[in-house]
Structures are given as C-alpha cells and as structure tokens.
KEDO-897887 format. One line per 8 residues: their letters; for each residue x, y, z of N, C-alpha, C, O. Coordinates in steps of 0.001 Angstrom, whole numbers. Layout:
KEDO-897887
A> X:Y:Z:X:Y:Z:X:Y:Z:X:Y:Z | ...;
This chain:
KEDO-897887
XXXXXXXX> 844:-1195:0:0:0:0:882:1249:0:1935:1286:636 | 459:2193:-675:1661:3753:-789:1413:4583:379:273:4890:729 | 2250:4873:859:2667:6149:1868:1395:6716:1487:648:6512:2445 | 828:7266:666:-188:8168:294:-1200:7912:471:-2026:8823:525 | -1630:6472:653:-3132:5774:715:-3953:6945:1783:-5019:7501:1517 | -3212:7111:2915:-4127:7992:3920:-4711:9191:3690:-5743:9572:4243 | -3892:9981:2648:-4503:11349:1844:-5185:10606:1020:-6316:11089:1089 | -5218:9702:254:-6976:9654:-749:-8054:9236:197:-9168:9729:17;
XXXXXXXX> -7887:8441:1127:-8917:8164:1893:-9542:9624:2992:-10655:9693:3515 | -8590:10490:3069:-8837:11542:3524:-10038:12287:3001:-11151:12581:3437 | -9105:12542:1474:-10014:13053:515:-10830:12618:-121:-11269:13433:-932 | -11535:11116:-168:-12431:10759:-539:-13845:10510:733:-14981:10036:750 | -12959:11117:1595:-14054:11367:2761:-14292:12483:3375:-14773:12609:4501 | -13876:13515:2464:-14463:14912:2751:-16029:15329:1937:-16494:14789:933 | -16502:16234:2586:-17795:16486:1780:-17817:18177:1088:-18685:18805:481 | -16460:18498:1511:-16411:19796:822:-15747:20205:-1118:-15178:19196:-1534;
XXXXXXXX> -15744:20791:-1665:-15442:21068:-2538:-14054:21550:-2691:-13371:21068:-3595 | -13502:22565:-1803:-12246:23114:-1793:-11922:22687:-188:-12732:22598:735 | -10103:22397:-164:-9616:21947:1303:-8349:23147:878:-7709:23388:-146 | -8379:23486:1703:-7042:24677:2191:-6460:23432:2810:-7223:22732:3475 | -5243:23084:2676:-4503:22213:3762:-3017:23122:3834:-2506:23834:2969 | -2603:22825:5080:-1361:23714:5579:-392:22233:5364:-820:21157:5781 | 618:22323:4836:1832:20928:4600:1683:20551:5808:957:19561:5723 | 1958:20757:7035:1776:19939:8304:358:18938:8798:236:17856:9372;
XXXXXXXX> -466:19829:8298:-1901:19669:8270:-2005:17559:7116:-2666:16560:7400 | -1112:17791:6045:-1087:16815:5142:-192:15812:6034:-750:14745:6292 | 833:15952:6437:2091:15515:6944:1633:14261:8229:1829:13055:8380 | 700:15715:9234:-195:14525:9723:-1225:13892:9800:-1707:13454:10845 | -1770:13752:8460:-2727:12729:8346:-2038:11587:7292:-2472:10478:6980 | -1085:12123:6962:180:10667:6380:851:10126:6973:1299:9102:6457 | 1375:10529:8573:1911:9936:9174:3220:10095:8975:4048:9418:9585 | 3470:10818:8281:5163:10921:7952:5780:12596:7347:5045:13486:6919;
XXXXXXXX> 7190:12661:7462:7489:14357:7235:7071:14043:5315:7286:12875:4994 | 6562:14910:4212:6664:15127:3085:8372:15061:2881:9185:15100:3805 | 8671:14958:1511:10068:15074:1012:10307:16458:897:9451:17263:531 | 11094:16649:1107:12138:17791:613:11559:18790:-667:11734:20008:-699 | 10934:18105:-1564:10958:18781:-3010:9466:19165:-2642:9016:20240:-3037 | 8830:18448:-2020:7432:19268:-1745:7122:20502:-1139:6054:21112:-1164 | 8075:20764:-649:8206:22192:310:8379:22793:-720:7613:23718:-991 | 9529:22413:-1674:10571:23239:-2494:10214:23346:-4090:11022:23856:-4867;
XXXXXXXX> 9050:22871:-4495:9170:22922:-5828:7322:22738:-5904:6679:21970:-5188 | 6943:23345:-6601:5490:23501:-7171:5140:22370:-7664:4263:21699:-7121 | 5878:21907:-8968:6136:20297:-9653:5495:19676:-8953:4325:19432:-9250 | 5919:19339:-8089:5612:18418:-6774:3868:17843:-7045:3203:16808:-7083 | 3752:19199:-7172:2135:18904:-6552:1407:19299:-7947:428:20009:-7718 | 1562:19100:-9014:1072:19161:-10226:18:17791:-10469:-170:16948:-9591 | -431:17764:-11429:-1775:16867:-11650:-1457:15990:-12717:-2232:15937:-13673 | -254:15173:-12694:-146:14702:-13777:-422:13017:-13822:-715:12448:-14874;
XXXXXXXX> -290:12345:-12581:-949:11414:-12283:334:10147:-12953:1532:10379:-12790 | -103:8969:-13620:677:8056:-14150:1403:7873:-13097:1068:8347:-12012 | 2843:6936:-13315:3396:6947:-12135:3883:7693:-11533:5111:7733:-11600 | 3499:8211:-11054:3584:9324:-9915:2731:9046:-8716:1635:9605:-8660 | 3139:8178:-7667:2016:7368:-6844:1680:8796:-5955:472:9028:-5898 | 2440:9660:-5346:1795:10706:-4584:616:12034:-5247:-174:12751:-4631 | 928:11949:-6707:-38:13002:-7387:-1925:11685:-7892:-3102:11873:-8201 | -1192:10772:-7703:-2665:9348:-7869:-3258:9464:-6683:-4308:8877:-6425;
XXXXXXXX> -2587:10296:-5784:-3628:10032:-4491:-4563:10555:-4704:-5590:9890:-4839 | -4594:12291:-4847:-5809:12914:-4927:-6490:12996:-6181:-7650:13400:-6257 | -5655:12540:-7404:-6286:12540:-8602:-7573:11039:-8269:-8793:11196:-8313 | -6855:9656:-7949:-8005:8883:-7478:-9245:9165:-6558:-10306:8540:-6554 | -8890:10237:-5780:-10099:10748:-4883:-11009:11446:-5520:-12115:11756:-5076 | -10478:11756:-6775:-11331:12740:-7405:-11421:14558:-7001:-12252:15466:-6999 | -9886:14314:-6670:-9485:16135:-6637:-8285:15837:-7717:-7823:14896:-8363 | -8024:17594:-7444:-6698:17983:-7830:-6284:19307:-7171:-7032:20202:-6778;
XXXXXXXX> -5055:19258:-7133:-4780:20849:-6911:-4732:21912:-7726:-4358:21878:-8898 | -5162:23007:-7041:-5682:23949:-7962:-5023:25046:-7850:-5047:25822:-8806 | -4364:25345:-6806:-3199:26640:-6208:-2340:25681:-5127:-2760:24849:-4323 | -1045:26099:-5407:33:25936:-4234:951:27309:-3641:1584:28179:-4241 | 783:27140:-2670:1512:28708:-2146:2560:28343:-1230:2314:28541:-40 | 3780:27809:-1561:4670:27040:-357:5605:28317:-2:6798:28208:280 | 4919:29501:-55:5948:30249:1123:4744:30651:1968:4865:31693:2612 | 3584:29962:2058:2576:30135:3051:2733:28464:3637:1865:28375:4505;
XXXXXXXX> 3147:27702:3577:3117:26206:3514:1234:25611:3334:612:24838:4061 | 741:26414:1977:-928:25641:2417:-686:25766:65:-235:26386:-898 | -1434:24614:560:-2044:23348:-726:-3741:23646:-604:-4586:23426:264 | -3752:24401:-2259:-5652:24066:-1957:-6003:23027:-3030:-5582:23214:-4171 | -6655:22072:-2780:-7164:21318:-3613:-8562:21471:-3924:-9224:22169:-3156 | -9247:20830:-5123:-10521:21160:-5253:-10856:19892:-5873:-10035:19208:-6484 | -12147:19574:-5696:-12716:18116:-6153:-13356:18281:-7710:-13853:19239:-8302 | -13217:17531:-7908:-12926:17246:-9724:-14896:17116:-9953:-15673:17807:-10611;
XXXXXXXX> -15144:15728:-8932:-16699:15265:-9167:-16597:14869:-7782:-15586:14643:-7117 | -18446:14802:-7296:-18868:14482:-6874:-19231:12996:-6154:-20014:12202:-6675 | -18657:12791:-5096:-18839:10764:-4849:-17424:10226:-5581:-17243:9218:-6264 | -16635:11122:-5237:-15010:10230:-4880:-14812:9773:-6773:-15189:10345:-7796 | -13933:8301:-6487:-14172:7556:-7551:-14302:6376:-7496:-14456:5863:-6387 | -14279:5482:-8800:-14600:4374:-8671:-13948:3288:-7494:-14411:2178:-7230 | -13290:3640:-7152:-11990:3279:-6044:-12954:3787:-4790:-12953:2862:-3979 | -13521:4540:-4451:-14457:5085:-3467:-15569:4397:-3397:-16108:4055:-2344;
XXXXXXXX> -15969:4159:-4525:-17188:3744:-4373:-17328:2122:-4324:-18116:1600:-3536 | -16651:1478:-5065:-16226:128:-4957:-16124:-104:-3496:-16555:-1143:-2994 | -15499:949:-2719:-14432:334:-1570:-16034:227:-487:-16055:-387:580 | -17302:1000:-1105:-18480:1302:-440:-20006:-8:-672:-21017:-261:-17 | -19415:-517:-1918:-20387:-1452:-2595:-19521:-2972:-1637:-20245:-3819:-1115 | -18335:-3060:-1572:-18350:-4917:-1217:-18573:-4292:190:-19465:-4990:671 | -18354:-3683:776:-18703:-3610:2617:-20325:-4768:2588:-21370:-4686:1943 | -19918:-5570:3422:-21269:-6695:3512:-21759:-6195:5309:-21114:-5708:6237;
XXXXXXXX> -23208:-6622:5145:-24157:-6116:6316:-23279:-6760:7203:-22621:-7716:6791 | -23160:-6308:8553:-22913:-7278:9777:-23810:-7070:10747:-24162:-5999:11240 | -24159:-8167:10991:-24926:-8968:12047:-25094:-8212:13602:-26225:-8012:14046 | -24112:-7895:14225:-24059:-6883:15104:-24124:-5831:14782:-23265:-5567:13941 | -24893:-4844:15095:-24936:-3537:14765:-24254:-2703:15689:-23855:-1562:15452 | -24106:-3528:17090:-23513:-2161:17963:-22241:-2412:17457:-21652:-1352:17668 | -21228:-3400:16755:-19781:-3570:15964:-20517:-2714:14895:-19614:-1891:14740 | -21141:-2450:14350:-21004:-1345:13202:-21056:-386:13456:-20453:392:12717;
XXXXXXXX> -21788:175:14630:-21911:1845:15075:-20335:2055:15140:-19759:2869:14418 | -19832:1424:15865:-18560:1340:16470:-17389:1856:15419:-16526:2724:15549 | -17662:1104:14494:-16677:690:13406:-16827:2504:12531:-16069:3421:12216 | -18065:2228:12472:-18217:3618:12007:-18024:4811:12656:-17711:5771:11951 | -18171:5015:14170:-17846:6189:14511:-16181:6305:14868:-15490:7294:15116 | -15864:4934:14789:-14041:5298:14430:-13200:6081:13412:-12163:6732:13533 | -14101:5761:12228:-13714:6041:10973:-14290:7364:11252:-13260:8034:11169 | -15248:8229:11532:-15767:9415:11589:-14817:10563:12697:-14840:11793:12699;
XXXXXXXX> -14222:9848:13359:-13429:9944:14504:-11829:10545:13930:-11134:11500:14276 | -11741:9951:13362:-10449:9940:12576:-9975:11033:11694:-8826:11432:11502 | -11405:11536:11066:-11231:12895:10416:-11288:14072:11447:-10473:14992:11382 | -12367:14019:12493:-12736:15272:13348:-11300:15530:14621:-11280:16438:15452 | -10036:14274:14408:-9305:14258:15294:-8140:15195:14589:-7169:15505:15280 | -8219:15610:13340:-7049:16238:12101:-7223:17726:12893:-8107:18492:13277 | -5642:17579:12861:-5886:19657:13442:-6739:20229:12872:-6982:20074:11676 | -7381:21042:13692:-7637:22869:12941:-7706:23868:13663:-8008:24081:14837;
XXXXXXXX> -7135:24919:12142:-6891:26385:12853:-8205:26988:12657:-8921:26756:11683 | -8449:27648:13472:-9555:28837:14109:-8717:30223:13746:-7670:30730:14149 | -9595:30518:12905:-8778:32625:12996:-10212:32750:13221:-11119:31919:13267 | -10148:34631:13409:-10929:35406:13411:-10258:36908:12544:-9224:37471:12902 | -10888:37227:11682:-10443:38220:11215:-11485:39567:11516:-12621:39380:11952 | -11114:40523:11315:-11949:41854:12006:-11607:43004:11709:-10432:43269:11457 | -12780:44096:11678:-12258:45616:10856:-12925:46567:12195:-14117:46806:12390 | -11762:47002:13010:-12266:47855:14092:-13153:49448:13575:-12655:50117:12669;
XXXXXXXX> -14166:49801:14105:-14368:51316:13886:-14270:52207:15371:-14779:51880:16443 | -13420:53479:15064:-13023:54278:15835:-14163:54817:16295:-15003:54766:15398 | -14682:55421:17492:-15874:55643:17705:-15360:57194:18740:-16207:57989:19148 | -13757:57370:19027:-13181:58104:19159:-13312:58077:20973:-13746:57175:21690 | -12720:59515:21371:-12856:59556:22981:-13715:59528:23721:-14397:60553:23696 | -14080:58639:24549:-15415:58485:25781:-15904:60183:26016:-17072:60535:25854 | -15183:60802:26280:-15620:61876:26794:-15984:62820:25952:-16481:63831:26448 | -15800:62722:24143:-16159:63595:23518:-17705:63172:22140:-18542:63750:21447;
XXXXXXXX> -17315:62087:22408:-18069:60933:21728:-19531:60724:22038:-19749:59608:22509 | -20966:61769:21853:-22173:61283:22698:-22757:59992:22258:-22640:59630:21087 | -23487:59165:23296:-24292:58208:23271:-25395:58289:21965:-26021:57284:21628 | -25554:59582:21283:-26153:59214:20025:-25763:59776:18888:-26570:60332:18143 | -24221:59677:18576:-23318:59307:17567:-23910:58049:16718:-23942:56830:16890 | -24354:58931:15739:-24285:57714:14434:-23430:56207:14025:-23734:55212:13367 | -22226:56637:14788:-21097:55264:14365:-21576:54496:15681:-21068:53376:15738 | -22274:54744:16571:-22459:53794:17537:-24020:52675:17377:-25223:52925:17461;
XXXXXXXX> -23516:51858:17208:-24768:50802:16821:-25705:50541:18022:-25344:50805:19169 | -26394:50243:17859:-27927:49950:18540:-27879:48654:18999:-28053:48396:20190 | -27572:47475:17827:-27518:46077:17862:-26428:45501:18786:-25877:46038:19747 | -26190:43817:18059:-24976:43636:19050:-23662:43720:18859:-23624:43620:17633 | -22743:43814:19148:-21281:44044:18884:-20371:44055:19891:-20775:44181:21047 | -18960:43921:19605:-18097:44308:20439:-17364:45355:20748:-16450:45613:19965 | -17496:45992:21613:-16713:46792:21871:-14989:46939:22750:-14731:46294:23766 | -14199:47712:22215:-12944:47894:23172:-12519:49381:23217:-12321:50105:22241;
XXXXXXXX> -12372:49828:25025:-11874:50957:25501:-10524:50570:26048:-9947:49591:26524 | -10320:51787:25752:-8822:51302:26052:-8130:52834:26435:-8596:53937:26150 | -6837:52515:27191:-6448:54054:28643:-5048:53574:28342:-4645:52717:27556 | -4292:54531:29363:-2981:54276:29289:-2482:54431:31011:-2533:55473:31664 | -2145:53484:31353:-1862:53147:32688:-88:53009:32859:448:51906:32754 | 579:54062:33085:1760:54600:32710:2102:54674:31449:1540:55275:30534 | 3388:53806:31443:3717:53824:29766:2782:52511:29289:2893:52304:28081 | 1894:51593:29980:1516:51043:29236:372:51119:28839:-97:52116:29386;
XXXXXXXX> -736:50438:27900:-1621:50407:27742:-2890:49246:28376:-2773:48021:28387 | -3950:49958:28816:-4725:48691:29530:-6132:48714:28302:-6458:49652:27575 | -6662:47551:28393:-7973:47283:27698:-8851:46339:27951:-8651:45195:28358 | -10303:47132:27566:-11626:46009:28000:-12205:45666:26642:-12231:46343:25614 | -12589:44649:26848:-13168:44096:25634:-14699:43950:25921:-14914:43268:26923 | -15794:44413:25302:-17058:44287:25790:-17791:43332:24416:-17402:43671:23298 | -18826:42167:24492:-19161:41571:23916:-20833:41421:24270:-21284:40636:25104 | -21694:42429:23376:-22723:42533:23631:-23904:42497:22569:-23813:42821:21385;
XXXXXXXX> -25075:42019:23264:-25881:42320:22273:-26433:44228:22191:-26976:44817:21257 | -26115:44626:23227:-26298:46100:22675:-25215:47048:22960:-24808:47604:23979 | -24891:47048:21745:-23660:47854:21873:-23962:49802:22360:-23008:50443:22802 | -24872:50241:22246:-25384:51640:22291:-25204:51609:24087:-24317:52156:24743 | -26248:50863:24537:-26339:50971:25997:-25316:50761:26432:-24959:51642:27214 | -24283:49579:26231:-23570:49488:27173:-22238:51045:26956:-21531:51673:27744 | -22429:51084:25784:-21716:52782:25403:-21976:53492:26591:-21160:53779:27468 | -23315:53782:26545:-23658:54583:27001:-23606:54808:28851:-23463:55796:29572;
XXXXXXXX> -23785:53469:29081:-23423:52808:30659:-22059:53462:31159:-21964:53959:32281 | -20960:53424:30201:-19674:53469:30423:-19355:54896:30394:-18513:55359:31164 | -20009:55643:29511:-20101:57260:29413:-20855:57698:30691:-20155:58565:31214 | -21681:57541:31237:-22158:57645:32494:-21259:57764:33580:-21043:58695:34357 | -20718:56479:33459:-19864:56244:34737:-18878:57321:34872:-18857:57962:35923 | -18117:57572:33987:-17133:58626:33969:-17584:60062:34347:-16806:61014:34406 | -18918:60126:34599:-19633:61884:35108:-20068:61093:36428:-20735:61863:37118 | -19943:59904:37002:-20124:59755:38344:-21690:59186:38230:-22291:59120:39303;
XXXXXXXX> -22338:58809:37140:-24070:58925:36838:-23755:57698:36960:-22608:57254:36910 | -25404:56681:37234:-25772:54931:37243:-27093:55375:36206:-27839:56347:36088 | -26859:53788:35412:-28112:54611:34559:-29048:53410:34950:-28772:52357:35524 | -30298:53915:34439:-31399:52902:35277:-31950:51848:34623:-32858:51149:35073 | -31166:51658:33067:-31201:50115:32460:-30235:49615:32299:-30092:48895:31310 | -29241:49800:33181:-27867:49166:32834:-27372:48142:33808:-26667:47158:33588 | -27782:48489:34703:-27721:47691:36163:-26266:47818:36723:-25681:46852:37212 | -25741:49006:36627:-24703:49664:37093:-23217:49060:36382:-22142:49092:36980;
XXXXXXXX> -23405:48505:34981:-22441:47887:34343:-20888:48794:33886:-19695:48524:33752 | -21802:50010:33763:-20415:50858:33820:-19520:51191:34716:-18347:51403:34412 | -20195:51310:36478:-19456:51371:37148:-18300:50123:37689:-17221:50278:38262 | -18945:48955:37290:-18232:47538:37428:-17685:47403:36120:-17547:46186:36002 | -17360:47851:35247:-16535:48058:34117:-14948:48888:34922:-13848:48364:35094 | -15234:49788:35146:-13985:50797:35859:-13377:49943:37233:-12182:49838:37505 | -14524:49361:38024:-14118:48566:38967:-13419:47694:38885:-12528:47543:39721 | -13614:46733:37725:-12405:45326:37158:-11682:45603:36082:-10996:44656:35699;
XXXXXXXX> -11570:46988:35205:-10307:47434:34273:-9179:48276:35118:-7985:48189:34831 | -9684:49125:36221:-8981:49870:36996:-8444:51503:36085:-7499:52251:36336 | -9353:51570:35158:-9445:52825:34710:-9688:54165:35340:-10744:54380:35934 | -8590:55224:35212:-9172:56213:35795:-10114:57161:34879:-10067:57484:33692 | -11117:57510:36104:-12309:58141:35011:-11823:59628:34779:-12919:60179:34680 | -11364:60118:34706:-10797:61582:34436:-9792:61361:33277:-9341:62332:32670 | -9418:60018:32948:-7806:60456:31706:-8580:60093:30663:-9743:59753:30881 | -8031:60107:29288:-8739:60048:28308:-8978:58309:28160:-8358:57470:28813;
XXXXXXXX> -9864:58073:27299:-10212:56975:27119:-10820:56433:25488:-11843:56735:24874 | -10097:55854:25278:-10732:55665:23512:-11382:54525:23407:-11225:53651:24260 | -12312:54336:22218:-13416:53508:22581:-13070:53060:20718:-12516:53884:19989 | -13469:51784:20241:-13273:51684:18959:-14477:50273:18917:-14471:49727:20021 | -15243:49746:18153:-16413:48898:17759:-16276:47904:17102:-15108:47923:16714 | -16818:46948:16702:-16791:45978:15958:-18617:45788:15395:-19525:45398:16128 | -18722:46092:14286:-20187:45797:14053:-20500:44686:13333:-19599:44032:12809 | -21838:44322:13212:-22227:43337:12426:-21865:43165:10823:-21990:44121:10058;
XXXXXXXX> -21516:42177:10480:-20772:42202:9168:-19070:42312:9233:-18440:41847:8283 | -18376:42904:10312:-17147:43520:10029:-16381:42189:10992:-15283:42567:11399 | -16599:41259:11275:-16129:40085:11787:-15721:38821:11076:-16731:38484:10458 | -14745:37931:10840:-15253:37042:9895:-14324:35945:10945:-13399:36359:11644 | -14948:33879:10887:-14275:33401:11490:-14230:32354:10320:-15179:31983:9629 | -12686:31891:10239:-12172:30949:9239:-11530:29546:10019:-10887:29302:11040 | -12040:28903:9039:-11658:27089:10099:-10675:26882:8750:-10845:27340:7620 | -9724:26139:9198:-9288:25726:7516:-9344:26242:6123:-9367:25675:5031;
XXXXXXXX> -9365:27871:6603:-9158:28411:5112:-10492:28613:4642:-10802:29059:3538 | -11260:28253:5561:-12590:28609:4691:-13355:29565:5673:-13156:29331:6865 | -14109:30496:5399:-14380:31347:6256:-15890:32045:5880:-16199:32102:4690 | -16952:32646:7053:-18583:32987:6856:-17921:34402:8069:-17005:34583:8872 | -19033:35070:7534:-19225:36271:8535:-19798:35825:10251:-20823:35198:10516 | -19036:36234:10984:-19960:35854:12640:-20761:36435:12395:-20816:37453:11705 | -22063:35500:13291:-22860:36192:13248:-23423:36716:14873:-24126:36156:15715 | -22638:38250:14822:-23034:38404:16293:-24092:38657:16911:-24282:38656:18127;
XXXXXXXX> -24754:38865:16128:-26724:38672:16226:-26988:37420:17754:-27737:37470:18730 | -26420:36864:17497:-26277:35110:18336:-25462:35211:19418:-24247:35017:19375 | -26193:35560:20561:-24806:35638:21348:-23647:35040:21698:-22572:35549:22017 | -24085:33510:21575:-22794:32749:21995:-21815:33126:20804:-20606:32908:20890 | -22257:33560:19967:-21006:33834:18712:-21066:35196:18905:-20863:35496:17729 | -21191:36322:19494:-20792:37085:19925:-20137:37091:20894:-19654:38162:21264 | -19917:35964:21584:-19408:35927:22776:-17963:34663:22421:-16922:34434:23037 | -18194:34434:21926:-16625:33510:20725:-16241:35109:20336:-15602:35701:21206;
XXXXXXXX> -16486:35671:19422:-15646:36769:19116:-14952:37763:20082:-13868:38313:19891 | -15558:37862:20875:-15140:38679:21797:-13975:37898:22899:-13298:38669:23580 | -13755:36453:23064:-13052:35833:23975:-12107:35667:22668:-11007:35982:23124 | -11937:35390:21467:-10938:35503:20576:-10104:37061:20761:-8961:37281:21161 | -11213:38042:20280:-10354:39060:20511:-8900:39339:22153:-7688:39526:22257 | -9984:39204:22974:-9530:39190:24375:-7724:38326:24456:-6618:38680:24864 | -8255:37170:23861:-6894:36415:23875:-5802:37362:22733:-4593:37533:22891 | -6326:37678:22030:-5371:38790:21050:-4690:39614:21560:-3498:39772:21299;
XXXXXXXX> -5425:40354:22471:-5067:41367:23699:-4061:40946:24488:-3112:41677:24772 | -4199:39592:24956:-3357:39036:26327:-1845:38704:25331:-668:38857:25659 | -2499:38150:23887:-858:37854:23456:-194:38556:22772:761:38299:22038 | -949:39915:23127:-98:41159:22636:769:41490:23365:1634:42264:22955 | 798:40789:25219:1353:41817:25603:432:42768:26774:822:43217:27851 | -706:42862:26228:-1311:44193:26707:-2433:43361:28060:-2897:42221:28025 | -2608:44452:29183:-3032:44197:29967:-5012:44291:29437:-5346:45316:28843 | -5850:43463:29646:-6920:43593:29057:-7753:42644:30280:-7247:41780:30996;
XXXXX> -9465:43198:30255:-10323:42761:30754:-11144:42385:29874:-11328:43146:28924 | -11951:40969:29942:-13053:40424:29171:-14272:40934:30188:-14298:41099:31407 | -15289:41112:29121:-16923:41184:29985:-17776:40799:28974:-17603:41381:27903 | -18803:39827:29039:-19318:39653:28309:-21003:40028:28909:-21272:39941:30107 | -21899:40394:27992:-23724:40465:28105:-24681:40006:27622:-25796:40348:28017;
C-alpha cells in the first residue's frame, strides 16, 4: 500500500469542494514528514498522475490541486466530481451487512473519529471602527450601533496600555453605561455595568479613554481556510468573538479585561 493511501482516503471522505490544507496539516494525516521537493518545488504537486504514486492520491479521490503557495506552507485542492471515484465507491459497494450492529456503530464512529481528530486552525479576522474619545463621543453618535457588537476601551496606565473588551448584544447601551460612569451617573437600564466596568479594568475616570467597535458584518471566522461572517446577532457567537479578541489582547502583551452580556 503507498505512503499516500491515507490522503486519498482523507479526501475521498471529505464532503467539501475546496480543502485549504497547511503541509503539516497533510504531513499529519500521512503519518510521515513530506520530502524535501514538496516544500521546495510547485512540480511536486502538479496533476499529472501516471506513475507518480503521490499526485494518484488525490487525482483517485477525485481532486486535484488547484493553487500551491509554499511560502505560506498551504495546498488548496478542489474536487474534480462528486462521490469520490470508482476506487471510493467500490471500496463502499463490497462492505457486507454485519450482524451486530452495535460492531457497526462502532466501526463507524471510528472512521468518523479519525477525520474530526485532524488539526484545525480557528482565525478570526476583524475591521475595528473608531468611535473616538469616551468623553467627547455622545451616546447618540451615528457610528455607535444599537444592535450587538463588540466593543474595546482602552487608557494608558503609565507607559503602558490597559484594555476592555465588551461583547454585547447592545452595543449603544452598554456605550452609554460606560459614558455615564465617567460623570459619576448609574443609569437605570444598565444595572450599574459601567461602574463595574472601571471597577475590574482599573481605569481612571478623568484620563482620556478611547473607545473603537466591531459591528455586524465587520467580523469574519475561518476554520481551515474557509471562512462565513460571525454572526453576532447570536450571542454565543458574539461571545466567541469577543473571547478571541480578548486572547489577542493578552498575546499582545497588553493588559486587558473580558466582559461579556
């Protein structure tokens, strides 16, 4: 059997059309480092098939590659047709019934097991809007949304910088909560969130303070190269974006508070 058998079976058991794979990403679901020339040469990964047992892998699965970018180390392949190939499907027609079914659940959720165990990367990509200084900035500023979103204020606590990350379904109020607090005011639908904002960032309310947004649409989260707009409408995915950002913060370096609503 070829070194390669594990990438067609890979790829004849995906249900997507295009796979972003990162060379490591390939490396380990083969079980072994790639050669040398695969890093190093485009060739490599061309579609020419014949003997060439590593380019028969995915040509038998019924892909090919379609872009290689090896100073990014990621391979995109794309599927040729639909339902693998005859090699796929054969391998689907002699499987005979067995008699035990709890040995088939079994059997099968191994094999299902096997794909969901393959790394993946999680990004979040994002387009901040400046919404400018707390103190000059009113609560009914046009750039400040109504809906849900994230927000981050952010101070300067000597030479460094501190920041909160807010993850809400209303981004206006809790604005507005936080603008309050800084004139010493509690507002009476907020449930005193601004003042427990200053309480666990340790912001002083007198220095300046900049405030910048994240709105609906301006978020995007990518698994493997493939990527949909969050939808922060939803809180728990408003609330993923906002604990992504947060960790951004911490591995910047920068001192930061999460709050989520």
């Amino acid at each position: 059997m070829s070194k390669y058998e594990p990438l067609r079976e890979h790829l004849a058991r995906l249900e997507d059309v295009v796979w972003a794979a990162k060379l490591n990403e390939v490396e380990s679901i083969l079980g072994c480092n790639l050669p040398k020339s695969a890093r190093d040469h485009r060739t490599w990964w061309a579609n020419s098939g014949g003997s060439l047992v590593h380019q028969n892998a995915w040509l038998d699965a019924g892909w090919r590659v379609e872009r290689t970018d090896l100073m990014r180390d990621v391979i995109v392949f794309r599927r040729l047709r639909i339902g693998g190939t005859a090699i796929a499907g054969n391998n689907t027609r002699v499987e005979r019934p067995v008699k035990n079914p709890q040995r088939t659940a079994e059997k099968r959720l191994a094999k299902v097991m096997t794909a969901l165990r393959q790394p993946t990367t999680v990004t979040l990509r994002t387009e901040w809007t400046p919404l400018g200084d707390l103190q000059q900035t009113p609560c009914s500023s046009s750039t400040i949304p109504q809906e849900s979103g994230v927000l981050r204020f952010a101070a300067m606590d000597g030479e460094d910088i501190i920041t909160v990350i807010v993850a809400t379904q209303f981004v206006q109020q809790a604005y507005r909560s936080v603008r309050m607090a800084t004139k010493g005011l509690d507002g009476s639908d907020d449930l005193g969130f601004g003042q427990a904002l200053f309480g666990e960032a340790g912001f002083d309310k007198s220095a300046p303070i900049e405030c910048d947004v994240i709105k609906s649409g301006n978020a995007w989260l990518l698994t493997d190269g493939r990527g949909r707009k969050a939808k922060l409408g939803d809180q728990s995915e408003c609330h993923l974006v906002g604990r992504l950002l947060y960790l951004q913060e911490i591995q910047s370096g920068r001192k930061s508070t999460l709050l989520l609503r």
